[in-house]
C-alpha positions in Angstrom: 111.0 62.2 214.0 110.5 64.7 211.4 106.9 63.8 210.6 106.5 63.9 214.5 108.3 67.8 214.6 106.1 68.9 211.7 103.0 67.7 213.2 103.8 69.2 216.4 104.6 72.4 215.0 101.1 72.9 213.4 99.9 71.4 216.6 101.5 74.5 218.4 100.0 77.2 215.8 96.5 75.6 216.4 96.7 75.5 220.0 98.2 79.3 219.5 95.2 80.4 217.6 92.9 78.8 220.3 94.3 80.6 223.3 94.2 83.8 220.9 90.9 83.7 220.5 90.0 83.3 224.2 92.4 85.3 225.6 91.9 88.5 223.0 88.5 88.4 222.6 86.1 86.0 224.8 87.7 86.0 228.2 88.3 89.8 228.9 84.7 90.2 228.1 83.4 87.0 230.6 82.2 84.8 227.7 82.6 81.5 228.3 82.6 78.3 226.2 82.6 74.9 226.3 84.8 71.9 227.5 87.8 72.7 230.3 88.4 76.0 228.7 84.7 77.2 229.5 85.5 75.5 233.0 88.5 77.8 233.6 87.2 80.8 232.4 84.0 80.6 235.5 86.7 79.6 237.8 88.5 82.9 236.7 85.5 84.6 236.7 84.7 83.4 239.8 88.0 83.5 242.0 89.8 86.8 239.3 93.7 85.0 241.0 93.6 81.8 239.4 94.9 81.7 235.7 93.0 79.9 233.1 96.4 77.8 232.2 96.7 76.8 235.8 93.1 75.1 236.1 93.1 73.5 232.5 96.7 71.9 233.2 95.0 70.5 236.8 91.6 69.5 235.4 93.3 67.5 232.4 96.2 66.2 234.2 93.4 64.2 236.3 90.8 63.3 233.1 94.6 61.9 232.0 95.0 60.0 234.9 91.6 58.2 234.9 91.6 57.6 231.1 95.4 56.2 231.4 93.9 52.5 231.3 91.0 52.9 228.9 93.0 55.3 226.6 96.7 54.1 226.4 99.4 55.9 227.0 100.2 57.0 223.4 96.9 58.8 223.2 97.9 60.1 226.9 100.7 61.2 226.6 99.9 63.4 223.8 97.2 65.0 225.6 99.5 65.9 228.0 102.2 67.3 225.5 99.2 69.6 223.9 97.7 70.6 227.4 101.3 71.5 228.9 101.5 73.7 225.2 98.0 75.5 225.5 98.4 76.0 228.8 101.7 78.5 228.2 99.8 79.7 225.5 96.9 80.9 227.7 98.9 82.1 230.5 100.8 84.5 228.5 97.7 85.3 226.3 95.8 86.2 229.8 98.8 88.7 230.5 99.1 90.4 227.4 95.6 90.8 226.7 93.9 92.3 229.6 91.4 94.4 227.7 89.3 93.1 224.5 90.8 94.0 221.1 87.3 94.6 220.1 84.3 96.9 221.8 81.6 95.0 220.2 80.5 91.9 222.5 79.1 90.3 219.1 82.1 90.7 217.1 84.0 89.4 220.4 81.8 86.7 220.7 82.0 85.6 216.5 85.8 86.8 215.9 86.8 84.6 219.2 84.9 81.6 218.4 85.7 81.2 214.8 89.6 81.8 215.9 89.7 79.7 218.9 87.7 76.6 216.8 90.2 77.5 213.4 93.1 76.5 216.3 91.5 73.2 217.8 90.5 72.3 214.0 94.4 72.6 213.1 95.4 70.7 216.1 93.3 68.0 215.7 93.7 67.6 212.2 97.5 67.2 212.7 97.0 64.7 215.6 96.7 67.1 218.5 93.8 67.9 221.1 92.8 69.9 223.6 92.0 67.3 226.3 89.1 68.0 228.5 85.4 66.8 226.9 87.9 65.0 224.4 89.4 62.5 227.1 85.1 62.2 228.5 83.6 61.3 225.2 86.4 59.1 223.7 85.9 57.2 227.2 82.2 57.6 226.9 82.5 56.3 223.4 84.6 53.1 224.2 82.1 51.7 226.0 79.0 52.7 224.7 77.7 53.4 221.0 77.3 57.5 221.4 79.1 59.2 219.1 81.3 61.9 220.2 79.2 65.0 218.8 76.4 64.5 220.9 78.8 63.6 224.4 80.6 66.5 223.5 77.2 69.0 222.7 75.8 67.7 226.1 78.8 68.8 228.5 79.6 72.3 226.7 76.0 73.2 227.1 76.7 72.0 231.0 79.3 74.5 231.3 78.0 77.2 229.4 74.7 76.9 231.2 76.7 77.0 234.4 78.4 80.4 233.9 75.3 82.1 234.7 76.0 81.3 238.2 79.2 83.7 238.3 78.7 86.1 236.1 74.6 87.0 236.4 74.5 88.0 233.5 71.3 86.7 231.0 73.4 88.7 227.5 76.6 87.2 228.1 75.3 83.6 228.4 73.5 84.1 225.7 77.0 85.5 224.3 78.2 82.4 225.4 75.6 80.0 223.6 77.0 81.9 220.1 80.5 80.7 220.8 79.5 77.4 221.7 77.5 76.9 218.2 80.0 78.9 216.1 82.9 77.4 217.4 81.2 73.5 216.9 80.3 74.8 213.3 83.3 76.5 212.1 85.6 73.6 213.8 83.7 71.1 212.2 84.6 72.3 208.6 88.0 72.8 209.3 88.3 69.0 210.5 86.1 68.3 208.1 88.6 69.4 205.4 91.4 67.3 206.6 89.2 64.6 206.7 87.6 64.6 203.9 87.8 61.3 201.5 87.3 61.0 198.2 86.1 57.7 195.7 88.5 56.9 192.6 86.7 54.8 190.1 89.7 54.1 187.5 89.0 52.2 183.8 92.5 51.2 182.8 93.6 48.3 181.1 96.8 48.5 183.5 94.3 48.2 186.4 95.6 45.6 188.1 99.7 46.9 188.1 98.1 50.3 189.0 96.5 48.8 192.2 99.9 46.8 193.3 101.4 50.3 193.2 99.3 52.4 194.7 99.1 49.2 197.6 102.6 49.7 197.8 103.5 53.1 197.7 100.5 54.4 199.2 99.6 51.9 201.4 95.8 52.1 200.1 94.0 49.0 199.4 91.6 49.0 196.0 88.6 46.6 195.1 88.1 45.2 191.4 84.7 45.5 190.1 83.2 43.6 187.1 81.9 45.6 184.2 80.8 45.6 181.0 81.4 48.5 178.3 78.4 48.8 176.2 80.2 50.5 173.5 83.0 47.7 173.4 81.0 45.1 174.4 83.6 43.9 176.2 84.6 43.0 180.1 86.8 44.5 182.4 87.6 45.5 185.9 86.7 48.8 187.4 89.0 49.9 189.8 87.4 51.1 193.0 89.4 53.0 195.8 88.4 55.2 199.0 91.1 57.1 200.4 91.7 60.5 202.4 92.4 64.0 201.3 96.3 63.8 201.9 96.3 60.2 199.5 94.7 62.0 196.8 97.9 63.6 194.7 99.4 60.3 195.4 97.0 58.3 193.8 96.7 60.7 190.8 100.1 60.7 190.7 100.3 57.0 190.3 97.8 56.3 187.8 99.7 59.0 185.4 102.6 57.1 185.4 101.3 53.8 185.1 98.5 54.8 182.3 98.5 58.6 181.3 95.5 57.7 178.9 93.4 55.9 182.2 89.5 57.4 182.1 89.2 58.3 186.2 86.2 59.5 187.7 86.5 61.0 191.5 83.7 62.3 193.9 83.7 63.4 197.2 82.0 61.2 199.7 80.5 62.5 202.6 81.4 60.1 205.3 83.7 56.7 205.3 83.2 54.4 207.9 85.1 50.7 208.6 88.5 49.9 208.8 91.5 52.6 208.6 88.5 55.3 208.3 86.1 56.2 211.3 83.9 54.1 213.4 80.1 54.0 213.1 78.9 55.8 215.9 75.2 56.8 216.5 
């Protein structure tokens, strides 16, 4: 329970910063983005009665529905939790911020984007999402070998493209098409950050008591390799482990204790794929 209230509470400062960002900068402005959001905004733009919260709560409610099956309920049910959350979040931002905080439409366009993708980055890195293209492409993905980038790139241009229809307006959908690539690129380093995993190859003669601990306590598997020291002439095991940004200290931590002296070598790796870290997707 308290893992689940600290993950939810950075959950609700993402999902905060997102609204933010859309509220404050991109919709008073009639930019648009992708996903449910970008939905809501044209039908705001379109109908200027019906509250972005109101139509992203209605849209995801029914991608929940459908996905129930093919989803689960857990991952459901936290969708729900996170739309219910930025929903409130958008509905207040919406009445607070009826005129942009900046003049600029660039800076509006650049300072909404990189806040609104900082937000989802947060949320997703602690477990959260904001529903919507999420719920398509993990369905999408389920039953057929397309990543989730490229279902995901494919519907927010959909949606941008579609503003055009309501507001008429050849700048702001260009506008639009900078949010939609900043906020991909600047929420792809901050999930990328979370994620990031890093390779631990550790010459100790206290190997093998070093991987039962970190098995143990860690809960990370390790692999022995064979190897010969050229200097010593002699053969030992090279301790190979892959593990995620929020194992590392652990790890370190482990190895100290068991051998203080232990030569360890770590490098950043740029993507993990198999069991307990993503699937291969092309």
């Amino acid at each position: 329970m308290r893992r689940l209230a600290y993950d939810y509470f950075f959950i609700c400062i993402g999902l905060a910063f997102f609204a933010f960002g859309w509220t404050a900068f991109l919709t008073p402005n009639q930019m648009t983005g992708g996903g449910v959001t970008g939905l809501a905004a044209i039908i705001y733009f379109a109908t200027s009665s019906i509250p972005m919260g109101v139509t992203i709560f209605a849209v995801n409610a029914i991608l929940i529905a459908i996905a129930w099956r093919v989803l689960g309920p857990k991952f459901c049910i936290n969708t729900l939790i996170c739309t219910i959350i930025l929903s409130f979040f958008m509905g207040v931002g919406q009445k607070i911020f009826v005129q942009p905080l900046v003049d600029d439409l660039f800076m509006c366009a650049m300072i909404g984007a990189a806040l609104s993708a900082f937000g989802v980055g947060i949320a997703i890195s602690f477990g959260g999402n904001t529903g919507g293209t999420d719920i398509i492409a993990l369905m999408v993905g389920k039953y057929r070998n397309i990543s989730y980038g490229r279902v995901s790139l494919y519907s927010n241009i959909l949606v941008v493209a579609s503003s055009y229809l309501i507001v008429h307006s050849v700048e702001k959908l260009v506008y639009s098409m900078v949010v939609m690539f900043v906020y991909i690129f600047v929420s792809d380093i901050v999930i990328d950050g979370y994620k990031q995993t890093f390779q631990f190859m550790v010459f100790s003669k206290k190997n093998h008591e070093i991987a039962d601990k970190i098995l143990n306590e860690v809960g990370r598997g390790a692999t022995f390799l064979k190897a010969y020291g050229s200097f010593s002439k002699n053969e030992s095991d090279v301790l190979l482990i892959i593990s995620h940004r929020n194992d590392k200290a652990n790890i370190m931590r482990v190895i100290k204790e068991i051998d203080n002296e232990a030569f360890v070598s770590i490098a950043k790796t740029s993507s993990v794929f198999g069991k307990n870290f993503d699937n291969i997707k092309i």
